[in-house]
C-alpha positions as a Markdown table, in Angstrom:
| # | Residue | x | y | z |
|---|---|---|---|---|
| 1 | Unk | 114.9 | 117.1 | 68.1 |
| 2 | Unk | 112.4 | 116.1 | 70.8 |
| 3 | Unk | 109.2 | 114.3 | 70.8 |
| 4 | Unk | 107.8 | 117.2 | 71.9 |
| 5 | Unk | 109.3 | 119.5 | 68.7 |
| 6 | Unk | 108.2 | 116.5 | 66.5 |
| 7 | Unk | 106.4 | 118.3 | 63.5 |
| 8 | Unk | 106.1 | 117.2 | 59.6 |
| 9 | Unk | 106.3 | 119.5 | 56.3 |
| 10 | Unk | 105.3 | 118.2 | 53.0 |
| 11 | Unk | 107.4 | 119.8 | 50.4 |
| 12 | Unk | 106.2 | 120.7 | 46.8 |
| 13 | Unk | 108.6 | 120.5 | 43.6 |
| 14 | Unk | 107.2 | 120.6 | 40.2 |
| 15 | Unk | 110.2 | 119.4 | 37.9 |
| 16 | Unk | 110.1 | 117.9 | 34.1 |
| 17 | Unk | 110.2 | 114.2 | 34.1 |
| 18 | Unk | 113.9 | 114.3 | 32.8 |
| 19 | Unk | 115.3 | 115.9 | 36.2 |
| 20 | Unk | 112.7 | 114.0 | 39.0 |
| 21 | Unk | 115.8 | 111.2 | 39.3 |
| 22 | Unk | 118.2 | 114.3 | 40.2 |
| 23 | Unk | 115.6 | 115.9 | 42.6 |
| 24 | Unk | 115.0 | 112.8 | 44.4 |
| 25 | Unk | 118.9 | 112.0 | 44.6 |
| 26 | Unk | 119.6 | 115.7 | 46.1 |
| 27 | Unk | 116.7 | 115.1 | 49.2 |
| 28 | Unk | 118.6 | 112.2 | 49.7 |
| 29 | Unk | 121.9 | 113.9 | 50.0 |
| 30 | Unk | 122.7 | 115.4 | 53.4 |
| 31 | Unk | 122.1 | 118.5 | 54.4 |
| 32 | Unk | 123.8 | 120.6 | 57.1 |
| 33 | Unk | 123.1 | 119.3 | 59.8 |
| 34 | Unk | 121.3 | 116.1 | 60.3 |
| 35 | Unk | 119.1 | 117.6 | 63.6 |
| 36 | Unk | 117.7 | 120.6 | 61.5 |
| 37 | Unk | 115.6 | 118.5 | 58.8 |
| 38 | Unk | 115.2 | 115.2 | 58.4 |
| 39 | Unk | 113.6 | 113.6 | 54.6 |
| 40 | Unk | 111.7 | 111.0 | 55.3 |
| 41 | Unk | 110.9 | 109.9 | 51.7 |
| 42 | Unk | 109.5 | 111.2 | 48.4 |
| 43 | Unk | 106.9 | 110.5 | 46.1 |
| 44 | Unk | 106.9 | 111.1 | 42.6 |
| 45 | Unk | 103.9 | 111.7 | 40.6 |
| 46 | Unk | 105.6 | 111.5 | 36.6 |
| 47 | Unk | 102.3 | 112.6 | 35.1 |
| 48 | Unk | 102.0 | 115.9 | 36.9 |
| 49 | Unk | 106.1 | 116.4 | 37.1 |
| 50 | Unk | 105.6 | 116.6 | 41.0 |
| 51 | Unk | 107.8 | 115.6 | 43.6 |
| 52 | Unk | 106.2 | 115.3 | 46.8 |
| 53 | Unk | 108.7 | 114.9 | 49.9 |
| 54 | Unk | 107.8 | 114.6 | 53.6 |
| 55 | Unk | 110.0 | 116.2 | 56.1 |
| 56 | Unk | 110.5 | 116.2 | 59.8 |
| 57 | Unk | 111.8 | 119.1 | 61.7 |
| 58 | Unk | 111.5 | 122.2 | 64.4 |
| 59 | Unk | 110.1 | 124.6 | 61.7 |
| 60 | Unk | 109.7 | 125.2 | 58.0 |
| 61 | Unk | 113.0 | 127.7 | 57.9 |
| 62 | Unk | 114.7 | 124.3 | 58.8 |
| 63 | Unk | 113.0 | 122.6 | 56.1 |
| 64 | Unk | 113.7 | 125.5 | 53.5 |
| 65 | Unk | 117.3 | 125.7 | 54.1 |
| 66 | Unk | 117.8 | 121.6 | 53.7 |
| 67 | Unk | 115.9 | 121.6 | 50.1 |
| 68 | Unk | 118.2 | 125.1 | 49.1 |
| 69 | Unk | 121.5 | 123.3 | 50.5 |
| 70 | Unk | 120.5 | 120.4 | 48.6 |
| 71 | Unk | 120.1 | 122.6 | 45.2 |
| 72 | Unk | 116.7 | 122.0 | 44.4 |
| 73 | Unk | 114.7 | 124.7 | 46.9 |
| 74 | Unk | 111.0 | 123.9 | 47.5 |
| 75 | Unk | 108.0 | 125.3 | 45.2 |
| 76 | Unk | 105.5 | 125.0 | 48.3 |
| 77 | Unk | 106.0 | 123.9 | 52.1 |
| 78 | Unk | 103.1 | 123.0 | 54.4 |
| 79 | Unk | 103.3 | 122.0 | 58.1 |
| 80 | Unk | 101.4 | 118.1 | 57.6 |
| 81 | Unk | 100.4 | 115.2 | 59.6 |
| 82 | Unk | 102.6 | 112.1 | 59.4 |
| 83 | Unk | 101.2 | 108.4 | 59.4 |
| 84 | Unk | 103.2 | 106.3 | 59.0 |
| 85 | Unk | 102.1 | 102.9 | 58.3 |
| 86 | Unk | 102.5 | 99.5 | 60.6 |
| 87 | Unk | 106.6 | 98.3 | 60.0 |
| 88 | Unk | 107.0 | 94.8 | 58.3 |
């Protein structure tokens, strides 16, 4: 992926507190091919049973396919902007 092609997707999965360890595990699992989606991390919110996982990748179809090979297909996808904060 290029700079250029550089976009972000915040994915939704709402998920009962007993499985948000399993749904976290399978977004870190790879997925097809490494150049088609890449997880950046995920954030869990227990009290809502809400995962919340950023993504970088060409398109959402990309994005789609990696959380479906990974078992645990998205709830919501939204092209996002990306951050990040200053490296320690």
């Amino acid at each position: 992926m290029t700079a250029s092609s550089r976009r972000y997707f915040l994915v939704e999965q709402y998920v009962p507190d007993a499985e948000v360890r399993s749904v976290v595990a399978a977004m870190h699992r790879p997925a097809g091919s490494t150049d088609d989606a890449r997880h950046i991390g995920t954030v869990v919110i227990a009290a809502e049973e809400t995962c919340l996982s950023v993504f970088e990748a060409a398109d959402v179809r990309a994005v789609a396919a990696a959380t479906e090979a990974a078992g645990r297909p998205a709830d919501r996808i939204v092209e996002a902007e990306w951050f990040p904060g200053p490296s320690a």
